[in-house]
C-alpha positions in Angstrom: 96.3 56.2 174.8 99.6 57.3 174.2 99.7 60.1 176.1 98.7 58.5 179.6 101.3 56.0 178.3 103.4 58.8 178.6 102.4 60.4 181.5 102.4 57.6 183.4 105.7 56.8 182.3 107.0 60.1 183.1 105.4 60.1 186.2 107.1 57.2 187.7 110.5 58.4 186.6 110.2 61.4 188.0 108.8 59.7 191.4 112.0 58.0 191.5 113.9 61.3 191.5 111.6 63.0 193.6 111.6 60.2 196.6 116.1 59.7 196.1 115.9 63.5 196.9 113.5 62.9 199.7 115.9 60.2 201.1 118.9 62.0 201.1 117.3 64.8 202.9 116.1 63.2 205.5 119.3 60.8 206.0 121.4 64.3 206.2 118.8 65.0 208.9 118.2 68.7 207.5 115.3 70.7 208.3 112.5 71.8 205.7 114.8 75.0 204.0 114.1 76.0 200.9 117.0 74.4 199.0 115.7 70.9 200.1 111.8 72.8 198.4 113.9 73.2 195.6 115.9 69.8 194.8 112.3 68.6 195.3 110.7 70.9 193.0 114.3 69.7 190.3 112.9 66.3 190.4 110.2 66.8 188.1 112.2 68.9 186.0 115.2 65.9 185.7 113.3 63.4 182.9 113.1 66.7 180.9 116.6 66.9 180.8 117.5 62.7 180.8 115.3 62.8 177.5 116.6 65.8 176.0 119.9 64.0 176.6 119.0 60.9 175.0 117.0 62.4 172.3 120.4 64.0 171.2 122.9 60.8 171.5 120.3 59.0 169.2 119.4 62.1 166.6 123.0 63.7 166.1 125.3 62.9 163.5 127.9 60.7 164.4 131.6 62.3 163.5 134.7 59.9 163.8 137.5 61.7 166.1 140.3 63.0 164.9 143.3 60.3 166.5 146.3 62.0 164.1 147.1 65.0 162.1 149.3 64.5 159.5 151.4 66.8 158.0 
């Protein structure tokens, strides 16, 4: 159950990427070249990354910056 949960869910955000891709193509009026097979191909690959990236801002340690030195 989870796992189509899942899927599904990762399906549909990567649908979202896929079909921005598609739109800008075609508003740029390019042809069918094999960077515009590419950035298609990078849509499936970009929720991979969005939750490796949110994976890390809520697993790693918070550190307080540094805002003066003193001597």
């Amino acid at each position: 159950m989870i796992e189509s949960v899942a899927v599904s869910v990762y399906c549909a955000i990567s649908s979202v990427f896929i079909g921005v891709t598609f739109l800008e193509g075609w508003t740029s009026r390019g042809g069918w070249t094999l960077l515009r097979f590419a950035g298609l191909a990078a849509g499936t690959v970009w929720p991979l990354l969005l939750g490796a990236f949110l994976a890390h801002h809520l697993l790693a340690p918070r550190r307080m910056p540094i805002l003066s030195r003193s001597l």
